[in-house]
C-alpha positions in Angstrom: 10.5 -15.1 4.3 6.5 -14.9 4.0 4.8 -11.6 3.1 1.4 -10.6 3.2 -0.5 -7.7 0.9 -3.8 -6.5 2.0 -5.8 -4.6 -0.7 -7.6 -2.6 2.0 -10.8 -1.9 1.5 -13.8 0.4 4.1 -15.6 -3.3 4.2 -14.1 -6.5 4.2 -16.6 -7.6 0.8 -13.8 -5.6 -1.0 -10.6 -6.6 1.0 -8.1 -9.2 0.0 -5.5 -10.3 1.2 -2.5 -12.5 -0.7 0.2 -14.2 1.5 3.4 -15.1 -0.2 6.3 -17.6 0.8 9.3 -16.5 -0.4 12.2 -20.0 -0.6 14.9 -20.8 -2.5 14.0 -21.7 -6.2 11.1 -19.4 -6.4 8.4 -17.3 -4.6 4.5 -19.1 -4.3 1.1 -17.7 -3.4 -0.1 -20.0 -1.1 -3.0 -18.2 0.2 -5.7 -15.7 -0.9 -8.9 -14.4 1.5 -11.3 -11.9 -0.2 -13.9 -11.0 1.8 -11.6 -10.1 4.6 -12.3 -8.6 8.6 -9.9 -6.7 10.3 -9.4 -10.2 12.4 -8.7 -12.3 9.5 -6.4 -9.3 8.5 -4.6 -9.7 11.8 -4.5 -13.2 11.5 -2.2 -12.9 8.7 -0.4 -10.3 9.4 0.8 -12.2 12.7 2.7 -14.9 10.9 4.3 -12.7 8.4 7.7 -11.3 8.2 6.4 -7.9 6.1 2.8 -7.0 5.5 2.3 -4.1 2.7 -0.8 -2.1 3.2 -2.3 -0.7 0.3 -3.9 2.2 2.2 -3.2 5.7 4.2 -2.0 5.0 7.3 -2.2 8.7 8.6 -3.2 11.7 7.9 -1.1 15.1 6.6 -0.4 17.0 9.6 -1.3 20.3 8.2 -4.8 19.0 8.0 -4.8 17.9 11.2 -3.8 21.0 12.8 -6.6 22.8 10.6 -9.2 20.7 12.1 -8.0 21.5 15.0 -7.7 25.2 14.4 -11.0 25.3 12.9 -12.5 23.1 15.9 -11.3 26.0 18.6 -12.7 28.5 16.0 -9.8 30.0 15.0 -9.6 30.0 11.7 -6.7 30.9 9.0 -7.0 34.1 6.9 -9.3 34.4 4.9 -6.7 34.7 2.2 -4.9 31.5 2.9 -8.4 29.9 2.8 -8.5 30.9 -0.9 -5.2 29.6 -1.8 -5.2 26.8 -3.7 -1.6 25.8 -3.2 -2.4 25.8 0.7 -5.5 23.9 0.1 -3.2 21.2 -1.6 -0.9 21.4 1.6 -4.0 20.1 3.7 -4.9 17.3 1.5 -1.3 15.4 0.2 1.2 14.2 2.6 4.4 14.6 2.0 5.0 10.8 0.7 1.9 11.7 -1.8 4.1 14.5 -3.4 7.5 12.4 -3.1 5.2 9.9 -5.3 4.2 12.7 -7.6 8.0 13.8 -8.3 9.2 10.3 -8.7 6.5 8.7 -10.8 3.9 11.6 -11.8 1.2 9.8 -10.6 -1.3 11.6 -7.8 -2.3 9.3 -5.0 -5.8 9.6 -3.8 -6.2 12.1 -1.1 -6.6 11.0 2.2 -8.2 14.3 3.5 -10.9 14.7 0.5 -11.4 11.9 -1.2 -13.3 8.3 0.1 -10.0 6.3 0.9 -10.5 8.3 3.9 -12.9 5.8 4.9 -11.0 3.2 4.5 -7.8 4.8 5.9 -10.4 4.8 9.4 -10.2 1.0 9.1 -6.2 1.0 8.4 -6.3 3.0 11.9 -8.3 0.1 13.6 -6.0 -2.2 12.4 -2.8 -0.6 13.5 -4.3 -0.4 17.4 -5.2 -3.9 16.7 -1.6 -5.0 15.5 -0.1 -2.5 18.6 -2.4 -4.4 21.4 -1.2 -7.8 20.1 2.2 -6.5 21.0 3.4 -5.6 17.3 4.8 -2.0 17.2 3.6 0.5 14.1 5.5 2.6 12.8 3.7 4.2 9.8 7.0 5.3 8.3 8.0 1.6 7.3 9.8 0.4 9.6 9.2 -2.9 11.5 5.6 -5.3 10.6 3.7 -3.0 8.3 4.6 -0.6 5.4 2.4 1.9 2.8 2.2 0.6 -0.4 0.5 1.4 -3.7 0.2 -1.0 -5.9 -0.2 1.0 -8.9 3.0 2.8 -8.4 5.0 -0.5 -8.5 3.4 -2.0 -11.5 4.5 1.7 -13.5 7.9 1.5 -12.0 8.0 -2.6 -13.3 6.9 -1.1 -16.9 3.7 -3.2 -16.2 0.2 -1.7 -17.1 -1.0 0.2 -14.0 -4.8 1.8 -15.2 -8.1 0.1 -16.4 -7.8 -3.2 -15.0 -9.8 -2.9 -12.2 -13.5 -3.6 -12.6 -15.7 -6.0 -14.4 -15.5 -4.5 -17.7 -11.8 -4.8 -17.4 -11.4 -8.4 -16.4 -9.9 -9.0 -20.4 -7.1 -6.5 -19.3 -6.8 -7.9 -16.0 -6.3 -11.5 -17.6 -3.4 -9.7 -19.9 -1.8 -8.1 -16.9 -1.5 -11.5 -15.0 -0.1 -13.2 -18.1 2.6 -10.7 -18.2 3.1 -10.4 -14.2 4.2 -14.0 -14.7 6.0 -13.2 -17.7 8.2 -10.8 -16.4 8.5 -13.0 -13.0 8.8 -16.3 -13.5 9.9 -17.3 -10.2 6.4 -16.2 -8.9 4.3 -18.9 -9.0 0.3 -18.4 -8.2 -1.1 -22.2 -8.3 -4.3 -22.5 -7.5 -5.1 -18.8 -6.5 -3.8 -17.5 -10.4 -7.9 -18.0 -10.9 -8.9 -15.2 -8.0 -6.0 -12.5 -9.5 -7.6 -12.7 -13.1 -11.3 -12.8 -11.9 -11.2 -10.3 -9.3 -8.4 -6.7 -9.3 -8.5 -6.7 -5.4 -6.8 -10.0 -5.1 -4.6 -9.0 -7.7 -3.2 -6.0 -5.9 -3.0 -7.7 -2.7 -0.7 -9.8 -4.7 1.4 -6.8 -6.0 1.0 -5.4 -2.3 3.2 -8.2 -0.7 5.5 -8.4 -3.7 6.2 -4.5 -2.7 6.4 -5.7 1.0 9.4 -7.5 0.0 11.1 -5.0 -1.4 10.4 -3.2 1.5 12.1 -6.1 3.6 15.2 -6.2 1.4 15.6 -2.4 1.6 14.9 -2.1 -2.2 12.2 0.2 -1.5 12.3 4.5 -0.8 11.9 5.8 2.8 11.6 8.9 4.1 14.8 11.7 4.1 15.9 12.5 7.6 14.3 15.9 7.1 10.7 14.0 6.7 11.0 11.1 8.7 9.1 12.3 12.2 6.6 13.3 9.9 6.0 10.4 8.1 5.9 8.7 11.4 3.1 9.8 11.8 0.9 10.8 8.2 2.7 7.5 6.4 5.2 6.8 3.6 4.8 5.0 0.7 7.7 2.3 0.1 8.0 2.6 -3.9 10.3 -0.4 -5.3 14.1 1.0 -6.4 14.5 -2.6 -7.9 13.6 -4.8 -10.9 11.5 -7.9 -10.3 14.1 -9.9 -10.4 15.8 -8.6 -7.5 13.3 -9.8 -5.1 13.6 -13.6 -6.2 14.9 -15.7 -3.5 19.1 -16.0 -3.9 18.8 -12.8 -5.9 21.8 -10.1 -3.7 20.1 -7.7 -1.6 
């Protein structure tokens, strides 16, 4: 099995990619690209089994039909508009709040907040991967799946906050050591340089590591009641497993 994790990025100076080759014995990293296009992302993506996206790959419906509301100038009542429990309704999917119950953490919002740029992108890609003949389904199913790599290093009891910048490359450098600590089976070669020196990298590892969970159906997916919806907003595939159930010859 190979599987690819893109730490998607608005640009490609801040996108990396990681591909994985999962064989008997082990798993290796046996490529990295940081900066990455949307053709280079493609590229990859192509000769993969399961790519995780770490990225919004729709938006919540309720804020889509407010724009459109709001577009034809008919607006909601003025008292819904002051609600803050509705205004949260426009800007979380419903995979946001499934990752809220499970894990307490709060993804970024894809309505309000600036991974809405980069969730523009994701949509680019996904036309890009449906015209080379690859169907999308943004709820997991088939090529790509929504992850978040911070969820899956708090649900592997791994550290999951201030790692990512330059001031953090000494916790970084920790949270590689024990990456490979707690997977042994993982080996990064040559690219174990590019995960301490630069976070995106990093994720994109942890981003196809997810995928495979994902692949092995050791990951959530919607409930029947949400699944047409998260065809279409997204759902994040959080790991149910330990790290050790995604080595090769590992059940599952």
């Amino acid at each position: 099995m190979r599987t690819v994790g893109v730490d998607l990025a608005a640009e490609p100076r801040d996108t990396a990619i990681a591909v994985v080759e999962w064989r008997a014995g082990g798993a290796r990293v046996v490529a990295v690209a940081m900066p990455a296009d949307d053709e280079t992302v493609v590229h990859h993506a192509e000769q993969a089994d399961k790519v995780g996206i770490d990225c919004p790959l729709g938006w919540p419906d309720a804020f889509i039909d407010f724009l459109n509301v709001h577009r034809d100038g008919a607006a909601a009542p003025a008292s819904q508009l002051a609600g803050m429990a509705w205004r949260r309704s426009l800007a979380y999917r419903r995979t946001d709040e499934d990752v809220r119950s499970r894990l307490g953490l709060v993804p970024l919002s894809v309505a309000t907040d600036r991974i809405g740029l980069t969730a523009m992108r994701a949509a680019r890609l996904q036309q890009l991967l449906i015209q080379h003949g690859h169907p999308v389904d943004r709820a997991g199913v088939g090529l790509i799946v929504e992850v978040y790599p911070a969820a899956g290093l708090k649900h592997w009891s791994l550290a999951h906050r201030r790692y990512k910048g330059g001031k953090n490359l000494p916790a970084l450098g920790s949270l590689v050591d024990n990456l490979t600590q707690a997977a042994p089976w993982l080996r990064l070669g040559e690219h174990e340089q590019p995960c301490r020196r630069h976070d995106h990298v990093f994720d994109a590892v942890i981003a196809a590591l997810l995928a495979r969970a994902a692949a092995l159906g050791l990951a959530t997916s919607p409930p029947a009641a949400d699944r047409a919806a998260a065809g279409r907003e997204g759902w994040i595939a959080l790991p149910t497993c330990t790290l050790d159930d995604l080595a090769p010859g590992r059940p599952g």
